[in-house]
C-alpha positions as CSV (number, residue, x, y, z in Angstrom):
1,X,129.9,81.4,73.9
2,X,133.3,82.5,73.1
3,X,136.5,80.7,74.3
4,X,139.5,82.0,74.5
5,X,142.9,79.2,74.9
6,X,146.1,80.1,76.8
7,X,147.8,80.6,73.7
8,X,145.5,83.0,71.9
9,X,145.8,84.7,75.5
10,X,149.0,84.7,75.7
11,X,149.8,86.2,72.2
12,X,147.7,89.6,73.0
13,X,149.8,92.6,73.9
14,X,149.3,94.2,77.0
15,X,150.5,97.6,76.8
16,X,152.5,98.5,80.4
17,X,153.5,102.2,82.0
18,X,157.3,102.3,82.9
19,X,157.8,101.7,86.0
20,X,159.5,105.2,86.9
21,X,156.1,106.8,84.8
22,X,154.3,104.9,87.0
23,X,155.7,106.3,90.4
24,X,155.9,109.6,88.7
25,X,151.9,109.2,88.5
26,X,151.5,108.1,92.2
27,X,153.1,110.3,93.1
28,X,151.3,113.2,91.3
29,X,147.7,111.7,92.6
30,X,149.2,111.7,95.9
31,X,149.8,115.1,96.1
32,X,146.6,116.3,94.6
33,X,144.3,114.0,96.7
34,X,146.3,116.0,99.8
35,X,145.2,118.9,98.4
36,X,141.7,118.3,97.7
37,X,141.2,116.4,101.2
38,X,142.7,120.1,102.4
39,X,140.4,122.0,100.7
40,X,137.4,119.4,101.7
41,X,138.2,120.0,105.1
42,X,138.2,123.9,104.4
43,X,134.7,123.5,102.9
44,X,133.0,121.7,105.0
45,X,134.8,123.8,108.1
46,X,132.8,126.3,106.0
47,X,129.7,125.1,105.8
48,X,129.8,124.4,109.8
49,X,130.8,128.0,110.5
50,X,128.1,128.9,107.8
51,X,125.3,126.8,110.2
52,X,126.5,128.5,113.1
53,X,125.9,131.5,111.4
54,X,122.4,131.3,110.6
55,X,121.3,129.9,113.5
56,X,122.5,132.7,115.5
57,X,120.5,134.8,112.9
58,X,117.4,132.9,113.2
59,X,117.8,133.1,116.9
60,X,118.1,137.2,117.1
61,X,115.7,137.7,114.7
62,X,113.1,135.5,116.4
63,X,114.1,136.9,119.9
64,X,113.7,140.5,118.7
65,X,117.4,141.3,118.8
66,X,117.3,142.5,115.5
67,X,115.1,144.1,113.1
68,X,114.1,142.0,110.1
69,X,111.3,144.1,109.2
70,X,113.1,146.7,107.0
71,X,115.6,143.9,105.4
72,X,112.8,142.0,103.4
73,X,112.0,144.7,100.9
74,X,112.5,143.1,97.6
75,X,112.8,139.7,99.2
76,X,109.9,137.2,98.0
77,X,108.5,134.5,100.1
78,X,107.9,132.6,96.5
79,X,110.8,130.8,95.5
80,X,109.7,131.2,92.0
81,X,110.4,134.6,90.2
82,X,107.4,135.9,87.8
């Protein structure tokens, strides 16, 4: 095992941001993460509208509200393409 004294420590450079870079930085991130949390929210708002969505499909087609029959041409029950 390797041991490392106070002094040998002490004599390594440690390499340090500005302080003013640094805020610059924080700040930066802080604005981003605002606008990704803002877009997150947009997403998954989204994806909830998106569920809605179907399930008010799924519940007309299944209560004959609307036809499916002539919207499945094409459409393959096999999720694997030949």
């Amino acid at each position: 095992m390797v041991h490392v004294t106070r002094g040998e420590l002490g004599s390594v450079p440690i390499p340090a941001v500005p302080r003013k870079e640094q805020r610059q930085i924080a700040h930066y991130l802080d604005t981003e993460l605002v606008r990704i949390d803002a877009i997150a929210t947009r997403v998954g708002d989204a994806i909830d509208r998106l569920k809605e969505l179907r399930n008010t499909l799924i519940s007309a087609a299944v209560t004959g509200k609307i036809d499916v029959r002539s919207t499945t041409r094409g459409v393959t029950t096999d999720p694997v393409e030949e």
